[in-house]
C-alpha positions as CSV (number, residue, x, y, z in Angstrom):
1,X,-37.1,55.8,-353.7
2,X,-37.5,52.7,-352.0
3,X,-40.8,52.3,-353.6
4,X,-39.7,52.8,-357.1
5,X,-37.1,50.6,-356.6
6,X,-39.7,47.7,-355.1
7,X,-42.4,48.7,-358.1
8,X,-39.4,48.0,-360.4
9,X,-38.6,44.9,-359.5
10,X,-42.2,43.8,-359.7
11,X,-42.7,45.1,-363.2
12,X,-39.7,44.2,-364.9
13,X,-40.1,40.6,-363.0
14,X,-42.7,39.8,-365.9
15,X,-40.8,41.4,-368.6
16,X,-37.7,39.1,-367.9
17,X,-35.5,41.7,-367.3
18,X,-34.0,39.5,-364.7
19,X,-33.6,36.1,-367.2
20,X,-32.0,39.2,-369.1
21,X,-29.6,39.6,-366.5
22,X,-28.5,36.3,-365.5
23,X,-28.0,35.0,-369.3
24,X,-25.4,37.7,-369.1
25,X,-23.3,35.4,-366.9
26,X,-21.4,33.3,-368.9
27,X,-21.0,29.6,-367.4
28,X,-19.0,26.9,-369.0
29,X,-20.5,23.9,-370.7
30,X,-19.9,20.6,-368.4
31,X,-18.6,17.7,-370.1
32,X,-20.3,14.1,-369.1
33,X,-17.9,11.5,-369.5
34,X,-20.0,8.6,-371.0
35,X,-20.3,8.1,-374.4
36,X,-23.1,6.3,-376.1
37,X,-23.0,3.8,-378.9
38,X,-25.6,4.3,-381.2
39,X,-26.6,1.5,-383.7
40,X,-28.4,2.3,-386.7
41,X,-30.0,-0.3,-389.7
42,X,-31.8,0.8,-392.6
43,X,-32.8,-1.9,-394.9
44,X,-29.5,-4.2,-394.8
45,X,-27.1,-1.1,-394.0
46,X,-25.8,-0.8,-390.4
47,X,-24.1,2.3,-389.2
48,X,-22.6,3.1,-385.9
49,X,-21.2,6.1,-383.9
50,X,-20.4,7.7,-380.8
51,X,-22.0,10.5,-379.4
52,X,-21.2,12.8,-376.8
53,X,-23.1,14.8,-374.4
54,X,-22.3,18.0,-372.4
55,X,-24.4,20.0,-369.7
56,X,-24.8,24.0,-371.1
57,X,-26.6,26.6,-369.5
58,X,-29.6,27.7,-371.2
59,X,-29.7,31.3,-371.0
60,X,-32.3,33.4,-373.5
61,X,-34.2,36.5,-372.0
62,X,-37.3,34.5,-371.3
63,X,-40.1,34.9,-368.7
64,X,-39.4,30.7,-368.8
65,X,-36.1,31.4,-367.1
66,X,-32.9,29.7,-367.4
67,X,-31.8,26.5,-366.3
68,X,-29.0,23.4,-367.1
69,X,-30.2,21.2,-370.3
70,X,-28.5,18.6,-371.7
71,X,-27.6,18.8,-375.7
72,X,-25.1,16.5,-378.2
73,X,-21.3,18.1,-378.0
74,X,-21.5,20.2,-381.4
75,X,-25.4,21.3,-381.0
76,X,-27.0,24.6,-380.2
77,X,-29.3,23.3,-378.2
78,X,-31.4,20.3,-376.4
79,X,-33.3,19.9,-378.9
80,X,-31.0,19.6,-382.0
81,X,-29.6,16.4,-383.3
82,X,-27.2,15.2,-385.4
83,X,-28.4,12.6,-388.0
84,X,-26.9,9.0,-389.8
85,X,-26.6,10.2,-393.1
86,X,-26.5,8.1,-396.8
87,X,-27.7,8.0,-400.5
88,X,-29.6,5.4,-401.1
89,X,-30.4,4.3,-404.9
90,X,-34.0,4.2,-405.0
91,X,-34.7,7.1,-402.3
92,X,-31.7,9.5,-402.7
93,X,-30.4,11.2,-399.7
94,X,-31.4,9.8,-396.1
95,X,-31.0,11.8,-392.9
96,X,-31.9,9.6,-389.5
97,X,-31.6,11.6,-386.4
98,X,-29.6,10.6,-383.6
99,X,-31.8,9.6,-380.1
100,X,-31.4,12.8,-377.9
101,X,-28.7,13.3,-375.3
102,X,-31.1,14.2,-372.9
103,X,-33.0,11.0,-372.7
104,X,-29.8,9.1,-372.9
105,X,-28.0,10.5,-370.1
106,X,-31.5,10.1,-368.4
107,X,-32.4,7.0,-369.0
108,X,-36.0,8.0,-370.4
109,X,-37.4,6.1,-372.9
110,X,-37.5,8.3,-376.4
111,X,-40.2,6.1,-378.8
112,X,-39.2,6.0,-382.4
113,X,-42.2,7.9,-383.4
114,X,-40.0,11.3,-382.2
115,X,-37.3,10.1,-385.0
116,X,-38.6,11.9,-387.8
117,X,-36.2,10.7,-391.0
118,X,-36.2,12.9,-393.9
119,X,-35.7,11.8,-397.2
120,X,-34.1,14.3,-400.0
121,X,-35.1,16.4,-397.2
122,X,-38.7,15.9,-396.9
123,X,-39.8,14.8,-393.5
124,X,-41.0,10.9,-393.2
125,X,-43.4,10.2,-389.9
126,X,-43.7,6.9,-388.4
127,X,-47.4,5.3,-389.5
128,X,-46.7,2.0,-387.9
129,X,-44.4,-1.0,-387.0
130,X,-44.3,-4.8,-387.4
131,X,-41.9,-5.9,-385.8
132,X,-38.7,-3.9,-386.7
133,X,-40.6,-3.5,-390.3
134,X,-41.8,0.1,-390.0
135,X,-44.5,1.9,-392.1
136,X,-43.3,5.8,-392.9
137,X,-45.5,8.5,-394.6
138,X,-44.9,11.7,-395.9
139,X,-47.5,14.1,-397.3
140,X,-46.9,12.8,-400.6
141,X,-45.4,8.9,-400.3
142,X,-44.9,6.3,-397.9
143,X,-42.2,3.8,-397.4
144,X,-41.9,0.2,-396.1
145,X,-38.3,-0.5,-394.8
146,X,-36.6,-2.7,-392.0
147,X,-35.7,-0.3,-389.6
148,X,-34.1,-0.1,-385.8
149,X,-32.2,2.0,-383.6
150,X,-30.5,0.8,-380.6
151,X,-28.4,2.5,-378.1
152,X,-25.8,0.9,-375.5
153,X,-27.2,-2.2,-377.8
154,X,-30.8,-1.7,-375.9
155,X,-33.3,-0.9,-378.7
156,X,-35.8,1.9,-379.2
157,X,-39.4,0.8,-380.0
């Protein structure tokens, strides 16, 4: 018996069945108390918010396992964002994602390149910058525009 039960384990080890069993576990998200001021400028409008961040336990059956991530109060996960959002006459709807919780409660450095904007809902990558003139592309257009992002008034480049 004591042999099935060791063979078992070992087997089931790859198949996650143990990530399986510990996302069953419910654990309540932490809050972290500091909240970041985010300052956004597109062209010559300027938009701010606040954004909170909590610690959640990242539980999916997995062979990656489980662990603490950091996400935006609101968010499913670390790796979703909210997003500055405004009409603008000549482009139409703009969506600017927010920086990531987890680099701001961090302290590591996110480069604007990983702010994809998306424009009536089209996704925009960063081509280039000149000073805080930045150069976007989609697979169709590109689009000049002052752009800059700062958070706790420190800027992203």
């Amino acid at each position: 018996m004591k042999k099935i039960a060791l063979l078992a384990a070992v087997l089931l080890q790859g198949c996650g069945a143990i990530e399986c069993l510990d996302a069953k576990v419910e654990r309540p998200v932490i809050s972290i108390e500091r909240e970041f001021a985010v300052e956004f400028e597109f062209q010559n409008r300027r938009m701010t918010t606040k954004i909170k961040c909590e610690k959640y336990y990242d539980a999916i059956c997995a062979e990656r396992g489980n662990f603490w991530a950091i996400r935006e109060v609101g968010q499913k996960s670390e790796y979703d964002r909210g997003d500055f959002e405004f009409s603008d006459g000549d482009l139409g709807k703009v969506q600017f994602p927010f920086p990531l919780c987890k680099n701001m409660v961090t302290g590591e450095k996110e480069p604007l390149a990983h702010f994809v904007p998306r424009i009536e809902g089209e996704p925009y990558w960063l081509r280039g910058s000149d000073g805080d003139i930045r150069t976007y592309g989609s697979g169709k257009k590109a689009l000049k525009a002052r752009v800059s992002i700062k958070v706790d008034g420190v800027p992203i480049n």
